[in-house]
KOLKOLMAR-949583 format. One line per 4 residues: number of its first residue (from 1); their letters; for each residue y, z, x of C-alpha. Coordinates in Angstrom, 3 decimals, always signed. Example, Ala and Ser with C-alpha at 12.3 -4.5 7.8 and 13.67 -1.06 7.14 Angstrom:
! KOLKOLMAR-949583
1> AS> -4.500/+7.800/+12.300; -1.060/+7.140/+13.670
//
This chain:
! KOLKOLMAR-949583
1> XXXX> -7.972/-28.867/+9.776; -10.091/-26.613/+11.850; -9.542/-22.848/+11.273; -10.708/-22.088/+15.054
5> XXXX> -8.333/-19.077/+15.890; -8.883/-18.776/+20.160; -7.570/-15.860/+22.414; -6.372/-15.306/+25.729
9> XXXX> -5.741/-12.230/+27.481; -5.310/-11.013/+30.703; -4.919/-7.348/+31.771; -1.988/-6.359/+30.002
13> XXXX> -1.145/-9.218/+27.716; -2.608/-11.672/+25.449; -1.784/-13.941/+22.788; -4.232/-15.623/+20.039
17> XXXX> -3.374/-19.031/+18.693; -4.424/-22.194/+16.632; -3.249/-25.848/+17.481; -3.812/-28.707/+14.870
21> XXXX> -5.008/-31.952/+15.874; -1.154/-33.308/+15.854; -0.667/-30.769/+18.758; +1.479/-28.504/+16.525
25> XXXX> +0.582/-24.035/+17.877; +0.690/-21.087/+15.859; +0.602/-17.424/+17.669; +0.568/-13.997/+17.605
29> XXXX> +1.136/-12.597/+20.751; +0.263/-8.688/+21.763; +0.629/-6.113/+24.438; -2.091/-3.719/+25.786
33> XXXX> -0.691/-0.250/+25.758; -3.121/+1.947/+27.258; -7.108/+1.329/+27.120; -7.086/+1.693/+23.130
37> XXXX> -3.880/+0.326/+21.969; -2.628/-3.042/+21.221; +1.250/-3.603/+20.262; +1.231/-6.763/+17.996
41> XXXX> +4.793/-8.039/+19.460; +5.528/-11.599/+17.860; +3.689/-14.154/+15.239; +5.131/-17.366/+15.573
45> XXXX> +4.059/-20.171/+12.597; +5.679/-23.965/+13.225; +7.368/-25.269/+10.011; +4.523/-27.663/+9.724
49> XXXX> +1.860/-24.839/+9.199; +3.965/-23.032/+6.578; +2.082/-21.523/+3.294; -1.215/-22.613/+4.984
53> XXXX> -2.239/-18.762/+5.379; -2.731/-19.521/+9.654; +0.189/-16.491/+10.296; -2.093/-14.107/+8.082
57> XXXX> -5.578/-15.755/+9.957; -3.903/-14.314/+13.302; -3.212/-11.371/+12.266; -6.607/-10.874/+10.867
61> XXXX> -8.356/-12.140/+13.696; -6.406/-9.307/+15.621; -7.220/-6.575/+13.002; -11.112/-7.871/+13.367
65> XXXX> -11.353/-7.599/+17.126; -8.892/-4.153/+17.162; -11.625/-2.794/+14.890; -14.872/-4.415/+16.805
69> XXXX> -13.605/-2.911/+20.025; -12.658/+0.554/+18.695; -8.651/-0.262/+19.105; -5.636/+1.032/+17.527
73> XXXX> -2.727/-1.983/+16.372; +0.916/-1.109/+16.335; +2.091/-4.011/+14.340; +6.412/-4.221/+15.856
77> XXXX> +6.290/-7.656/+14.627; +7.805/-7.595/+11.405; +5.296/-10.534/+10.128; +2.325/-8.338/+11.478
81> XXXX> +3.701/-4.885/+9.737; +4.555/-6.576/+6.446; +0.661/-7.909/+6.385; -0.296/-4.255/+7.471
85> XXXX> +1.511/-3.358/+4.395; -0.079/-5.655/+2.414; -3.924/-4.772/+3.088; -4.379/-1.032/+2.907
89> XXXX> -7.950/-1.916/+4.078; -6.823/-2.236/+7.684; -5.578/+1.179/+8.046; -8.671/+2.204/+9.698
93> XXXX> -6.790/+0.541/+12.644; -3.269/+0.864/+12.406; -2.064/+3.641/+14.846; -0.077/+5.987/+12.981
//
């Protein structure tokens, strides 16, 4: 299985996801609130990609391009704030 997390965005929304070959999608999906915010609003993971770690790849995809563009993250998901929880190292970009 490929671990190829894509994006797409457009002004005010965007979503990043992973399909496996069987056609089965993962996603996180976010909202741009202002020109340095994101809002991390849902993380959807298909029974088949349970325990696989792809909910956690999404979310760190997001942290990684958050902290590459100088963003803040307001993880509302509760999937998203329970992995903010989880690694105090991504504090630098949680907006608090």
């Amino acid at each position: 299985m490929s671990d190829t997390i894509h994006l797409d965005e457009t002004d005010t929304k965007g979503r990043y996801w992973f399909r496996s070959p069987d056609g089965d999608e993962a996603e996180m999906t976010f909202t741009k609130s202002g020109p340095n915010t994101i809002i991390i609003d849902h993380t959807m993971v298909p029974d088949a990609f349970r325990g696989q770690g792809i909910g956690l790849k999404l979310v760190e995809r997001g942290v990684a391009d958050a902290r590459a563009a100088g963003k803040k993250i307001i993880p509302l998901c509760p999937f998203a704030a329970a992995q903010f929880r989880r690694h105090p190292e991504w504090a630098d970009v949680l907006k608090g």
